[in-house]
Each structure stands twice: as structure tokens, then as C-alpha cells.
N, C-alpha and C positions, 0 to 999 in steps of 0.2 A: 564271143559276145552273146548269143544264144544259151549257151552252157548258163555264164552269169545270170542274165535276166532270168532266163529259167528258176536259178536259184534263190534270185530276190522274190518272186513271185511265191515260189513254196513257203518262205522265211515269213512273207506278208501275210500270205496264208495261213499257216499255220499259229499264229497270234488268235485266241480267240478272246483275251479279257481286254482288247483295243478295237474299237472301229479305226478302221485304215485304208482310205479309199483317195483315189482322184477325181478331181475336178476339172473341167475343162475352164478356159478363161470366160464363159459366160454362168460358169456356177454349176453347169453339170457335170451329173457322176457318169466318170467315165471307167471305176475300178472299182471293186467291192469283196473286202473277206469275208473270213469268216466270223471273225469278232466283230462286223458290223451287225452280219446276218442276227447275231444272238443279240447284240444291243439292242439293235432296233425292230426286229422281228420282221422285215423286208429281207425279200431273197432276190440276188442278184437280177436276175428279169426282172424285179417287179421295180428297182429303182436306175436301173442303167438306162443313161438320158435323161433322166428328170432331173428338177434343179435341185442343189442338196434341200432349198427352200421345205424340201417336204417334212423338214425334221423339226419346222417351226410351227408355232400355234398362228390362227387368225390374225389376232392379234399382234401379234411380232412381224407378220410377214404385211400387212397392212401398214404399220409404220419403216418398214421398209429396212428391217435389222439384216436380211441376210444381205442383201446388196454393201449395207454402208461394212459389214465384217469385209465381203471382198475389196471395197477401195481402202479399207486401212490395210489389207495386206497387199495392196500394189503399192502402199506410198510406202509402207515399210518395211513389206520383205516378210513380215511376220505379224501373225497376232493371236493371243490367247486368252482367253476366257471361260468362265465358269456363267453355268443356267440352265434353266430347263430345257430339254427335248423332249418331241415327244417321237411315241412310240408307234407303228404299226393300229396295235389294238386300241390307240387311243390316250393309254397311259401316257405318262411322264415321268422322266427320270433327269435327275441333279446330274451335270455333264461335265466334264474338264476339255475345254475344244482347244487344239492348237490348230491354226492353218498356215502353211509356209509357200510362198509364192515360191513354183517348180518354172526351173528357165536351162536352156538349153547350155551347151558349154562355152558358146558365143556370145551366154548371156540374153539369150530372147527367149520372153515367158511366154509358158505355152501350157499353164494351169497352176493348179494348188494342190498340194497334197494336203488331206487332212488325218487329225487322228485325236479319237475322242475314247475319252472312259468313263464309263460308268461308275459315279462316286453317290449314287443315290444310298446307299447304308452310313457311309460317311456324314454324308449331308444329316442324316435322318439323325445320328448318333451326336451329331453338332447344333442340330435345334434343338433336340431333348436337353440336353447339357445345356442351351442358350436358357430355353423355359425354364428350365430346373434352378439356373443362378436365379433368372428373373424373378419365379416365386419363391426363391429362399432372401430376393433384395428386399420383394416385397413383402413378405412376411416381416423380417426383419426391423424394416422401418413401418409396418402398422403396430408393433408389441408396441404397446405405448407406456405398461408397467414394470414394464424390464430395460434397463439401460445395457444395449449390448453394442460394443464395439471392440475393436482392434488395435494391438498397442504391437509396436516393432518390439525387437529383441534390447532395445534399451529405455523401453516403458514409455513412449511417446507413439499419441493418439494417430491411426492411419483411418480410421472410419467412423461414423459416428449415425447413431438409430434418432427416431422417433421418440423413444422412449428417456435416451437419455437428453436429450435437448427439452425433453419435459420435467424431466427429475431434476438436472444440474441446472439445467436453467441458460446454458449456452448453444451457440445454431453453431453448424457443421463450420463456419467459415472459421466461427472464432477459436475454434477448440484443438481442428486437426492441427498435427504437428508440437503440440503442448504438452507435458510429461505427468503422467497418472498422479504425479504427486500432486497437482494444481488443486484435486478435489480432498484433500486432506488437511486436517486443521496444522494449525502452528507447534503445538505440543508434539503429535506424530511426526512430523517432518525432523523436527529434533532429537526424535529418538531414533530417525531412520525406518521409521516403518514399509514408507511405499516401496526401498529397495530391497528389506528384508522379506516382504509378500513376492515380489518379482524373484527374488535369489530362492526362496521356498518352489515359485512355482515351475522355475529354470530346473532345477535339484530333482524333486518328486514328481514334476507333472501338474500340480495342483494345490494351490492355494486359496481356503474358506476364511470369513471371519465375519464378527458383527463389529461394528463402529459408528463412532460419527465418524460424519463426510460432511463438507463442505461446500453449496453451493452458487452460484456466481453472486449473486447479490449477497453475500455473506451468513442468511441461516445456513441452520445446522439441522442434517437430520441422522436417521439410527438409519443406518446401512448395513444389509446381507451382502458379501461381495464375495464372487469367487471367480479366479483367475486358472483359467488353464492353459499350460504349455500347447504352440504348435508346431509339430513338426513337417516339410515336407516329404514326397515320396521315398527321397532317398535318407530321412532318418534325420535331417538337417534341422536345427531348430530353427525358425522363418520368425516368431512372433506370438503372441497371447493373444488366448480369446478373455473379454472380461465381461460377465454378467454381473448388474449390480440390480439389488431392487429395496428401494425403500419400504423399511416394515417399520418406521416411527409410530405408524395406528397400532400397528397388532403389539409394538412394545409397551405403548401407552396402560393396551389393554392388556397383556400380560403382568403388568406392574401393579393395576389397579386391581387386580382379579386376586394379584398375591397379596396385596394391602389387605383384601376384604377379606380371604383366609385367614389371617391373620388377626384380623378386627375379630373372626369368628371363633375362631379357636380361644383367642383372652376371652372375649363373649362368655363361652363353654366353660373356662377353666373358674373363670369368678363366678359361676353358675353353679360347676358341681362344688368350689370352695364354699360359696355361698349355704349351699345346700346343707352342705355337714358340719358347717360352723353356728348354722342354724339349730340344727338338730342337735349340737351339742350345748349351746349355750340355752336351749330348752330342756334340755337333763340338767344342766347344773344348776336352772333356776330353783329345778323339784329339789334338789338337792340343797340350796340355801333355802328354800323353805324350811326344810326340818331345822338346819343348823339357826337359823335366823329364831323361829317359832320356839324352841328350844331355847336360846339362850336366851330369851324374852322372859319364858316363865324360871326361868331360875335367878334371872336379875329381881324379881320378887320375894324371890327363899335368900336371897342372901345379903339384904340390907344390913344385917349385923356384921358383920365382917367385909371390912371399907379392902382390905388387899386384894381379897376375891373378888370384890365387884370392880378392882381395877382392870383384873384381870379380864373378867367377865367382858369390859367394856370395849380393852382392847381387842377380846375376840368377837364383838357386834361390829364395830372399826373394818375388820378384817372382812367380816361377808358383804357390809357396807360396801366396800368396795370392789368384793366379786359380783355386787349385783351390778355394781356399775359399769363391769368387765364387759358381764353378760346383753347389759344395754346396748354397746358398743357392737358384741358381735352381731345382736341380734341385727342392728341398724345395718351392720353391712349385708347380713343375709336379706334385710327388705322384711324382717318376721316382727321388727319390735313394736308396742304398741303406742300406735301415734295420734294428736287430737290434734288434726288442720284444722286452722281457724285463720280471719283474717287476721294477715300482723303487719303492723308499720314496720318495716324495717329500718329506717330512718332513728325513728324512734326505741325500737328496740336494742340497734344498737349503742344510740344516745345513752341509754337505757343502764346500759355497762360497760361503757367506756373506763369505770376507772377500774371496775375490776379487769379488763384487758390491761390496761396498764403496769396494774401491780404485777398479773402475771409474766406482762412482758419483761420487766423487770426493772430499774432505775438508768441504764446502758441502753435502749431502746426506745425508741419516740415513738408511740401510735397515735396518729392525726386520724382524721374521718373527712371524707369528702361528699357533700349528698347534695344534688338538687334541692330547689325550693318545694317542690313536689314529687313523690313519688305511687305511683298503684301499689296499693295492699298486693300482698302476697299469701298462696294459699300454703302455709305448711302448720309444724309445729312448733309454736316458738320457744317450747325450753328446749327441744331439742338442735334450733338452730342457734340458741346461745350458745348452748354444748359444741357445736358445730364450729362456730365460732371462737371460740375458745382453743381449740383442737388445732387449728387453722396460726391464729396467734401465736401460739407455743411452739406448733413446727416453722413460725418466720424467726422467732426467738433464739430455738437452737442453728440456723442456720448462718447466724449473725454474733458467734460467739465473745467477739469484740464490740457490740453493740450496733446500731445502724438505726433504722427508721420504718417503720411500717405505717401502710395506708390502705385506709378501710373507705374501698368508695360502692359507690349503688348508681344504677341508672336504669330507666325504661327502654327496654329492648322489643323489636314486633321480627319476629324469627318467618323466614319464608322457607319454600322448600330448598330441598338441598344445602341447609346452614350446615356451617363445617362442625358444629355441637350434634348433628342426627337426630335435633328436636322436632318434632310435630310442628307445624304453621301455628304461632299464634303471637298474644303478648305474653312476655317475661320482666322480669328484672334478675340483672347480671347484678348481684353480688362481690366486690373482688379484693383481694386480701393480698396487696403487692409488698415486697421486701427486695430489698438492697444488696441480699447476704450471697453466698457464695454459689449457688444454684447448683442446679445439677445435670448430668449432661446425659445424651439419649438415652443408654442402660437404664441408669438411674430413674430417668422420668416416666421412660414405660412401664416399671415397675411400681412405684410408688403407693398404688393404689393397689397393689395387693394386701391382702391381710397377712401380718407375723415378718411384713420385711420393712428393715429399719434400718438406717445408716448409720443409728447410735449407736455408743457402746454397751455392752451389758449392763441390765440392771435398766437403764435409762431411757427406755422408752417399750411399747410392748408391739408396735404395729402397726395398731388398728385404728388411729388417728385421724388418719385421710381416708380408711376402710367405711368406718363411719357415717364420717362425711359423704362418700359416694353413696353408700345405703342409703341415708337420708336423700337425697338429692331424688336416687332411681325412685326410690318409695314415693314420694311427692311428685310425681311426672316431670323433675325437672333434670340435671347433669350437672358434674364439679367436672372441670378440664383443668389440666394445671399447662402453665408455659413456663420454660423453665434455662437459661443458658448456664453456662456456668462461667461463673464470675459476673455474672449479669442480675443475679437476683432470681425470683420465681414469683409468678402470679399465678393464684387460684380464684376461680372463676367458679360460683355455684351461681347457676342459673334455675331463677324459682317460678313457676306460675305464676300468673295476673291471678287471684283471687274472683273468680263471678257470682258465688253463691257464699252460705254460712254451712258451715259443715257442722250436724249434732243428730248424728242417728244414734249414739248413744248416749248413757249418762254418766259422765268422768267423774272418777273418786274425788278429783280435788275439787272439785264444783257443788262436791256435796255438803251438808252442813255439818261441823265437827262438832266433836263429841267427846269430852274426857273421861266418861263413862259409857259402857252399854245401857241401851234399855232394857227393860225387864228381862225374866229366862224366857229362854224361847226354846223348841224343840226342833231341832236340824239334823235335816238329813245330811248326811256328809259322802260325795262319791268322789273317788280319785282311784287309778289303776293302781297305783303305788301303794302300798298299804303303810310303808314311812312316810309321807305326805299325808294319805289320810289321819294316820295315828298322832302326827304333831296338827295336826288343821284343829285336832277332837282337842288335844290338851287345853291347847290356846282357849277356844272355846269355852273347854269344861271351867278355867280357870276365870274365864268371864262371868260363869254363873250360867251359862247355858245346858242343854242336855243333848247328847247327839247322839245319832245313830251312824257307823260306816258302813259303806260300801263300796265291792271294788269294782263295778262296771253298770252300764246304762241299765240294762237288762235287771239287774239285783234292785237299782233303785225301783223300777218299775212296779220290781214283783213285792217289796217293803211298803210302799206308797199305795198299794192296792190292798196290802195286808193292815195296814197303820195307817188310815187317814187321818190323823192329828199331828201333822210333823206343821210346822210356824212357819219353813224357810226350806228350799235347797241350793244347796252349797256344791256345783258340780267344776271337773275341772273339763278344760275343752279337748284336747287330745289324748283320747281314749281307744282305745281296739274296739272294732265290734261296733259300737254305736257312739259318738263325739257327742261332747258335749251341747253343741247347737241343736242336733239332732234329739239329744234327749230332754233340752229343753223344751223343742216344739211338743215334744210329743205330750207332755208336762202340762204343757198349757193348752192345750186340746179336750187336755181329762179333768185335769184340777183346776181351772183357768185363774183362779184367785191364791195359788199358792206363790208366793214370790221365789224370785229365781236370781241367785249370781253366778257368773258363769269368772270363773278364775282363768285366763291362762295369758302365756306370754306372747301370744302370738296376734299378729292385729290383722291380717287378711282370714278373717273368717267368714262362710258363708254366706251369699244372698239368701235374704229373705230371712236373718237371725231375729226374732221377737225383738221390736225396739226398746219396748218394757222390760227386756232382763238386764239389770246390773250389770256392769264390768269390773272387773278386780285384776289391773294388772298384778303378775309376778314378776320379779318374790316380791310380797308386801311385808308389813310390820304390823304390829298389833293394834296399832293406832286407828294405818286402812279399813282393817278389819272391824275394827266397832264402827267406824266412820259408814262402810259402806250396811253393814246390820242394821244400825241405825234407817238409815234411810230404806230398807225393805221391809221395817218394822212399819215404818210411816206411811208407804203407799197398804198396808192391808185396812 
């Protein structure tokens, strides 16, 4: 019996990661290892006889915990529990206690055995894990721009954030349990989308996309959603994590950002078209100058011979209407020369109604619809007949079977951000509606380029609606067209309120005509061209006048300083070196009484151009040409 106990005592002993001690029935330690010694840092004298009480704080033993531990293990024989102890030096350590009421073999207790371990790294390793969930719940449910929750392995909700109860618009009660497809529209669900993202994200790992999504009260917004596989420790799929975040603003504003790229690029494209259609239809004016001035002085040589002069006539016919080609592009490049004035529009079109008419043809009705009153408008009005006309003819061809056109006006007061990108003010809308077959988006963003045409060859050149926008930008106002197809098309020129009288200079047709020139005069002639100048001299010489040429600012200066008896100069405006305006000023600084016309086809020319010089749109006729002499004859 010795032997044994001997041997429990070593076995008890020899435990050092257990405190393993006795209790006598009033609570004291009546045994003590070694793995109490290292638990608790007491050594067996210093605890043999004391109540275990001493492993308890103030606190604990004041409420009186080690007493009630001992009557629950008299009433039941056992009791186990986990808490603090503490230590010797004061510390504390996370406990695992068991205590087993000790009784003899006749069954009379005669103490407790205890036995306690130290689980303080446990413990420690289970609050960090505990915080650790806690600030990943709380994190979780404060993201209030992220909707992130958890879906099972058959796509139905087990968790639900902050974020997505603000985005979809449903609380945690409503939602858990309810299958990912709830937040997808009608169309999706039909195609099977919510289960083909779940079968991608089961498959890869990971499934992205953008969409609408669907929120409880029935909007819709543009959702980023991405869905990842989860698996547990052992490899097991358990569920999906699903982040969603509504980007409807940043899509709005990526749409709008791409709209205005695109506003800017057509911008740029009818800019540098504009550009070069300018520049070109400025060479071919120089160019129907000679051909026009030319075929002028030989319709003179050949009044005896009636075939020739048909001939003759057809090919005046012929420039006639390259000038009016040239009118056309200039208007689109914004280069042509233009005389705003107030114009009734009401009235103007009243004006020529039947010539719209006739053009439109006998199969076409044009009505007019106009207020009792309307505000003058600032542009030009032949060229808004022209405009007008241009307008008619493209509602004409679109209505091959005939239809109905309506020509109406109203006052318009434009505030910021009008869907036209006009400036704040008054306008009058203009609009030119047709019945015919319209045309559809391609179609209508194009429309307004120059040289594209839906006709067939031969049958139309382009520049139609080119024009018309010219005119429009030139005049501070815009054409928009609306257009469906099969729905008809309306065009819309929006023109200025007229507030002033426009006459900084003095327009050929306002001059007094002339079927003769006045006397001979002596003129100086500048143009870079020296085929423009040498047809300018014919015409001229054949008037009875005497000219001298020259082919730049510079040459007139240094002739004008050599020859002060010239009558007149006759300059064009787009010259190398020194322009026309420029050589005017200088002109009239030196010679102040020398009168001055200044030829060119271009109407944005310089501030501060002398308001006294003549204008002489190109190409002109020989007719302009005495009309406008005349009248620089009369101011000397």
C-alpha cells in the first residue's frame, strides 16, 4: 500500500503543465506539485494550510466565489470551471479548474482534489480571434459604400452589411435567406444570369461584371458586382463572398465625359473641314474671277456671232453657279460675306412662300405657321432665303411620294445649359417640319457634314444643311435637326433677337447703280495673283479706265509714293506679307483722300478695318464693279 501511494505521489509529482493539489474539507491545501509550484509561483511551504482562497482576487473572495465552488462540489460531487487566477507575483492567468469531492471507500468525504491548467495563451489566442471578428463585423457593417454580404453554396443571402441595406434598400430581416437573384431585373433572370455568375464563380473562383441591379422599391441602378468562391480549411466550398457597389454617378459621368469627346472631336473635324473648304472655296473665287471677268469682256467681241454668244452665255451659266457653290462653302466654313440687318422673319418668309412652293413642287403642301408678333432677328436675309430654300428642298427629296411641309417661328428666351449650347438670351426658333421618311441615328449625326448626301449621283452636292449650319454659327445662332425615321425631320435654326442695326460697312447692293462707269480714272490694281490682277486691269481697261498692277502691299506702297496721281485703289484682302486691311490702313494714314476698295471673299476681317473703304464681295460681275467705282468716284 506504501509501494502504491509512493507511486501516485511521483506520477502527481512529476506533472508539471497541471496544478494538482489537495484540499482538506474546509478549503485547505493539504498537497502540492510541481505544476502547481510553476502555475502559481508558490512553493509548497508557502501554500500548505492556507485556503486555496489565496488564488482568488479581493474581489472574488469578498463575494465569496471560493466557498460557493466548494458547496457546489459537496452537492454534486464535481464542478468545473474556467477564470482568472491569480498568481504569486500578482499576475493573472485564464484557468481551467476542475474540483472532485475526495471520499473515502465507505464513502465519507474527507476533501477535494483539485486540478487546474493553465490556458492563459489559449485564452489570449481566443480574444484576439474574438476582437479580430469584432472589428472585421464592425468594419463590415460601417462600409456604407460597399454592399458586402454572404450567400450559401445555392446563392441565398446568410449575412447582410450597412452598406447593402443602404444601396438595395432592404434591413437584414427582410433580405436573409432570399436568393441573389431578388436584386436583378426581369430580363436577367430570364436569361439566367444570377445562376450563370454563381456557376462562373463555383468554376474559377471569381466572378466580375457591371449591370443594372434592381432595388426594393423598384429603381434601377449601374452595379460593379463581384462574387468570390469560399472555401473552407479543408478545401470544401462553404459559400460566396459578394461585394457590390453602385457606380450609376461615375457611369453617368463617364457617358457624359464620352458624349462631350465626341461633341469635341465633330467640333474639330467640321473645324479643320471647315478650314479647308474655306481656303479652297477662296482659290476658286480667284479663279472664277478670271473665268467670270474674261468671259464678260469677250461677250462684248462677240455680239455678231449669235452661236458664240450662246455659247459664251452658257459658260457665264456655268461660273454663275460655281460662284454659288463657292457661297455655299464659304457659308459652311463661317468665311462668306454677310450683311445682318434686322429682318422680319414672319415677313420674309411670307415674302416667298410661293417660290418655296414652286420648289417644293405640286405633290408637297408648304403651310406657314407664325405668331401675331414676332422679334426682328439679327442675320442675313438673302442668305437666310437661301437658307431657307436649302431647307425646303432637302423636306422635298425626303417625301418622294409627296407629303406636307410646315414652316413655323416663335420667340424663344434660351437659359444656361439649353440643350442647343447657346449663350443666355432671346432667339427665335425657326423650324422647317416634314412628314417624309426621316432618318435615323447614323444618318442624322452626319447630316451636317459637308460632301455627304443620301442622294444619288448627280442629285445633290452636300453642302445644303453645310450652309445652313455656316450661316447659323456665323450669326451667333445653331441649326439642330430632329429626326426619326419614318417619323419625318424637323430643323430648327435658332437666330438672334436683333438689339442694334448692323452697317460698319457699305454694301454693293445699297449702292447707286450704274449702267455706265464714270469718267476714266487712274487705278492702282493689287492682287498676289497676277491672273486676278491681269483679268481685274482688262475689265477695267475695257471700262475706259487706266490701271497700273501690282502683286503685293509692299509694291503698291512703293508705286503710290512713286506716282501720286492714281484716282482709286483697287486692293484684294488676302495677301502674303501685308493683307489687304493692313495695306489699306496704311493708305489712309499717307494719302487720306485716296479712295480705297478692298475685294475679298471673306467677311471676318480685322478690327478696326477703315469704315470708309468700300467692300466688293467675290467673285463679282462687271456690273458690281462699275456700281461699286462709281460710288468711290462720288465720295472724292
Amino acid at each position: 500500500m506504501d509501494i502504491g501511494h509512493n507511486k501516485y505521489e511521483l506520477l502527481v509529482d512529476s506533472v508539471v503543465d497541471y496544478a494538482i493539489y489537495l484540499l482538506d474539507l474546509d478549503g485547505n491545501i493539504a498537497s502540492w506539485n510541481v505544476g502547481s509550484e510553476r502555475s502559481t509561483g508558490y512553493t509548497a511551504r508557502e501554500v500548505l494550510g492556507h485556503h486555496f482562497s489565496l488564488f482568488y482576487n479581493d474581489d472574488e473572495r469578498q463575494r465569496g466565489e471560493p466557498d460557493l465552488a466548494l458547496a457546489k462540489v459537496r452537492s454534486e460531487g464535481r464542478w468545473e470551471t474556467e477564470g482568472w487566477r491569480q498568481r504569486k507575483d500578482g499576475t493573472r492567468y485564464w484557468a481551467n479548474v476542475v474540483l472532485d469531492l475526495v471520499k473515502t471507500a465507505d464513502g465519507v468525504a474527507i476533501g477535494y482534489a483539485s486540478v487546474t491548467r493553465d490556458l492563459t495563451e489559449r485564452k489570449e489566442a481566443e480574444d484576439r480571434l474574438r476582437r479580430s471578428e469584432e472589428q472585421f463585423r464592425l468594419l463590415l457593417q460601417g462600409v456604407g459604400d460597399c454592399a458586402i454580404y454572404m450567400l450559401d453554396t445555392n446563392g441565398c443571402i446568410t449575412s447582410w452589411n450597412t452598406g447593402a441595406q443602404r444601396i438595395k434598400g432592404y434591413t437584414r430581416d427582410e433580405i436573409l435567406g432570399k436568393h441573389l437573384s431578388t436584386f436583378y431585373t426581369l430580363e436577367d433572370r430570364a436569361k439566367g444570369e444570377p445562376g450563370r455568375a454563381l456557376g462562373i464563380a463555383a468554376d474559377v473562383g471569381r466572378f466580375e461584371a457591371e449591370g443594372w441591379r434592381v432595388r426594393k422599391d423598384g429603381t434601377s441602378f449601374w452595379a460593379h458586382a463581384i462574387i468570390d468562391r469560399i472555401n473552407d480549411d479543408n478545401g470544401k466550398h462553404v459559400g460566396f463572398a459578394k461585394v457590390t457597389r453602385d457606380i450609376t454617378a461615375r457611369r453617368d459621368a463617364d457617358m457624359a465625359l464620352s458624349e462631350a469627346r465626341e461633341a469635341l472631336f465633330q467640333s474639330q473635324k467640321l473645324e479643320a473641314v471647315g478650314q479647308l473648304t474655306g481656303g479652297v472655296a477662296h482659290d476658286f473665287n480667284n479663279l472664277l474671277m478670271a473665268v467670270i471677268g474674261s468671259l464678260e469682256l469677250l461677250e462684248a467681241r462677240l455680239t455678231h456671232d449669235p452661236q458664240a454668244l450662246n455659247l459664251l452665255g452658257n459658260a457665264l451659266a456655268g461660273a454663275q453657279r460655281g460662284a454659288a457653290l463657292t457661297r455655299r462653302m464659304l457659308a459652311f466654313a463661317r468665311k462668306q460675306e454677310l450683311r445682318p440687318t434686322s429682318v422680319d422673319v414672319k415677313a420674309l418668309v411670307q415674302g416667298i412662300t410661293t417660290l418655296l412652293q414652286r420648289s417644293a413642287g405640286p405633290t408637297v403642301t408648304v403651310d406657314t405657321v407664325f405668331p401675331l408678333s414676332l422679334q426682328p432677328t439679327l442675320v442675313d436675309g438673302n442668305q437666310l432665303e437661301l437658307a431657307l430654300l436649302n431647307l425646303v428642298m432637302n423636306a422635298r427629296d425626303a417625301m418622294p411620294e409627296g407629303g406636307h411641309i410646315i414652316i413655323a417661328a416663335k420667340d424663344e428666351t434660351i437659359d444656361l445649359n439649353h440643350r442647343t449650347g447657346l449663350p443666355p438670351g432671346a432667339y427665335v426658333c425657326l423650324t422647317v417640319t416634314d412628314d417624309g421618311q426621316g432618318m435615323d441615328a447614323e444618318t442624322l449625326s452626319r447630316a451636317m457634314e459637308p460632301f455627304f448626301t443620301t442622294k444619288g449621283i448627280g442629285k445633290g452636292t452636300g453642302l445644303g444643311l453645310s450652309m445652313v449650319h455656316g450661316l447659323a454659327e456665323q450669326t451667333g445662332g445653331r441649326l439642330q435637326l430632329r429626326s426619326e425615321v419614318g417619323l419625318g425631320t424637323t430643323a430648327e435654326l435658332w437666330l438672334p433677337v436683333s438689339t442694334m442695326e448692323v452697317a460698319e460697312t457699305v454694301p454693293v447692293d445699297e449702292l447707286p447703280s450704274a449702267a455706265t462707269s464714270s469718267g476714266a480714272l487712274t487705278i492702282l490694281v493689287v492682287d498676289d495673283d497676277p491672273l486676278i490682277a491681269m483679268t481685274m486691269s482688262a475689265v477695267l481697261n475695257d471700262l475706259g479706265h487706266l490701271t497700273v498692277e501690282v502683286n503685293s502691299g509692299r509694291d503698291a506702297l512703293e508705286e503710290l509714293a512713286q506716282k501720286p496721281y492714281f484716282d482709286l485703289l483697287i486692293t484684294d484682302y488676302a495677301m502674303p506679307g501685308m493683307n489687304g486691311a493692313q495695306l489699306a490702313a496704311e493708305v489712309k494714314a499717307r494719302w487720306p483722300t485716296l479712295p480705297i476698295i478692298l475685294a475679298s471673299g471673306y467677311a471676318e476681317l480685322p478690327e478696326g478695318t477703315a469704315k470708309t473703304v468700300l467692300r466688293l464681295p467675290k467673285p463679282f460681275g462687271r456690273e458690281d464693279l462699275v456700281r461699286v467705282i462709281d460710288a468711290a468716284a462720288a465720295t472724292v
